[in-house]
N, C-alpha and C positions, 0 to 999 in steps of 0.2 A: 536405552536404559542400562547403567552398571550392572554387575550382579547383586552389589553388596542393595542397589537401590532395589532389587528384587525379593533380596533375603528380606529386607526391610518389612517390605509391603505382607510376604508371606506372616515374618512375626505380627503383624500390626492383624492381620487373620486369624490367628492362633490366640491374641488376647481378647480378640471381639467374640472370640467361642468358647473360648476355657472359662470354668468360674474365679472367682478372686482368688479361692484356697488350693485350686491346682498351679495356680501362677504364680502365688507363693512361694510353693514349695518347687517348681520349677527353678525357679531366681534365687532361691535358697542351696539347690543343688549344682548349681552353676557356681556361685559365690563361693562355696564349698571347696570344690574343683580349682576355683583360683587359688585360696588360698593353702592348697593342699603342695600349692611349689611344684605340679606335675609338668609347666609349661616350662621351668629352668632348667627340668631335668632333662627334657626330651632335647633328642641332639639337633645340633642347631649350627648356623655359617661357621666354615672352618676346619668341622667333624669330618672323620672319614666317615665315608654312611659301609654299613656291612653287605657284604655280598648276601645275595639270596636267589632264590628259585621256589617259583611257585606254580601252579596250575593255573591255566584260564578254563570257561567255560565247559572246556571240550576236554579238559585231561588232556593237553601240550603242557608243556615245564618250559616257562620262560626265566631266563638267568639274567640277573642283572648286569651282570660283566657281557654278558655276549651282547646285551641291549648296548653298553656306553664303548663297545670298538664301534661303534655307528655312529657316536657324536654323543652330545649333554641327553640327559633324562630328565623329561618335567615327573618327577613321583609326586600320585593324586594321593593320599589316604583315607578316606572316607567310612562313613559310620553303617549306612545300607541302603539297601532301595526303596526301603521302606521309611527313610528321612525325605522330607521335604525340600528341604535346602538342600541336601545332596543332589536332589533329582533336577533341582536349580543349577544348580552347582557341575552338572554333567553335562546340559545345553550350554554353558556358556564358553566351558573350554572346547566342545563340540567343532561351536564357531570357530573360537581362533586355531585348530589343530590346524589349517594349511600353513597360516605363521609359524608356528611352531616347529612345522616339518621342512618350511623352506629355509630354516635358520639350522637346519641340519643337527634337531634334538626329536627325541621321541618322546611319547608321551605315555603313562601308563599308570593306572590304577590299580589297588586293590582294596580290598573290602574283607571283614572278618567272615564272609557266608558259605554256606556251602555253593559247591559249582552250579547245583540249577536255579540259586536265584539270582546268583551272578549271570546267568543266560536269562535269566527274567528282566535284568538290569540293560542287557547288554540288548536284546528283543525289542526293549521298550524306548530303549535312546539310537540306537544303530550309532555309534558313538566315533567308530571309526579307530578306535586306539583300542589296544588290549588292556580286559579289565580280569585282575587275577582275584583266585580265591583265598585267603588268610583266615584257614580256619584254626581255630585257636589263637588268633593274633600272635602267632608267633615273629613275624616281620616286624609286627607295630610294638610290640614288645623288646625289640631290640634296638627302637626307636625312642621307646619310654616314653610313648603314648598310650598306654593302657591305664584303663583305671575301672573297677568294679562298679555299675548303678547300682543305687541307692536303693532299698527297700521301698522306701516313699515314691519312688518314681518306675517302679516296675508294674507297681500295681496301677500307676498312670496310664504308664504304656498301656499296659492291656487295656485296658477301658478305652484307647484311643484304635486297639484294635493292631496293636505290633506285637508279633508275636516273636522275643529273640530266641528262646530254644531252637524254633522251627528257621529260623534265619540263618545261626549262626552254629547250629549242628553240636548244641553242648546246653546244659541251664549253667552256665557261669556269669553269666547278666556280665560279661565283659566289652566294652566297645572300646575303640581309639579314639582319640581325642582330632578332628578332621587335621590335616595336614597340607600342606604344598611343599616339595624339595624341588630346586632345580639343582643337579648333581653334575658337576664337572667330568671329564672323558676321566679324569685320573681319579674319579670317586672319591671328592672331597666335596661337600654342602656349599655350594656359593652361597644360597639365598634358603633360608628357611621360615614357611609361616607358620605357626603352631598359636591357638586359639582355645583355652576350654570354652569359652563360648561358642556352641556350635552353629549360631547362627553369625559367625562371623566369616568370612573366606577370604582368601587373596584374590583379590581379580588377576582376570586373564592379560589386563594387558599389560600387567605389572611385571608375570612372568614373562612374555616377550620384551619387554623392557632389560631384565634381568639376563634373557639370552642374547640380546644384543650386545650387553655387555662385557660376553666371555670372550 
């Protein structure tokens, strides 16, 4: 089974337990998000993507330049481990990371959280690829994937028992918009997926497809 037929089954979960009026306003804040233009703006095939350096788990600083003298970059961007489809979304490049690695690209994550649920994240998948921590989004913000939740859907959240303060080490109710880069050795975007639908992803074998290409 695909991912995206994964993500699928997950939503089709999500409307069998939410009531009419949280699905509402779910579909309403997604709609929102579309039409807010944040997926045009965010950079996309072509862009040079910006240098950075972040912390993984453990407090190491992993740079992006020193990742792409090793060959292409799959950049994951994800929302946290406390999304469902992320946590989908982490098994399935899981899988294909041998592909990935015998095509002579790296693979690498991060997430807006602080370090120990990014170890909670990384505990919970053994995922095999470094997953960094972007607190404050400041990465995914120079990506122009950030965008503020909604009032309407914070008080969702809690009710579903997410708690982003404690996740994301700030109340700026800020997340990214989920991502896929595959980043050329000269750090230019070959392929970018950018989604405000968060239940949408790129599949894995799309980006193998995409690195075979380079």
């Amino acid at each position: 089974m695909g991912l995206q037929q994964q993500l699928d089954e997950q939503k089709r979960s999500t409307i069998n337990k939410a009531t009419p009026e949280i699905l509402a306003i779910m579909a309403q804040a997604t709609a929102d998000l579309k039409a807010s233009g944040i997926e045009n703006r965010a950079l996309k095939q072509g862009d040079p993507v910006p240098d950075f350096t972040l912390p993984d788990a453990h407090g190491r600083e992993i740079r992006l330049t020193d990742l792409l003298e090793r060959g292409p970059v799959v950049l994951n961007i994800y929302r946290g481990g406390w999304c469902p489809y992320c946590n989908l979304e982490m098994r399935a490049l899981k899988a294909v990371l041998p592909q990935i690695e015998e095509l002579g690209a790296t693979l690498v994550a991060i997430a807006p959280e602080v370090p120990d649920k990014v170890a909670e994240m990384e505990a919970r998948h053994e995922p095999g690829f470094e997953i960094l921590s972007d607190v404050g989004n400041r990465v995914s913000r120079q990506f122009g994937l950030v965008f503020s939740l909604p009032e309407s859907l914070r008080t969702i959240y809690a009710g579903f028992g997410v708690d982003l303060p404690a996740y994301n080490g700030d109340d700026r109710f800020e997340l990214p918009l989920p991502a896929t880069y595959v980043i050329r050795q000269d750090g230019q975007i070959a392929y970018g997926f950018v989604n405000a639908d968060y239940t949408q992803r790129m599949e894995p074998e799309e980006i193998i497809r995409v690195l075979q290409s380079l």
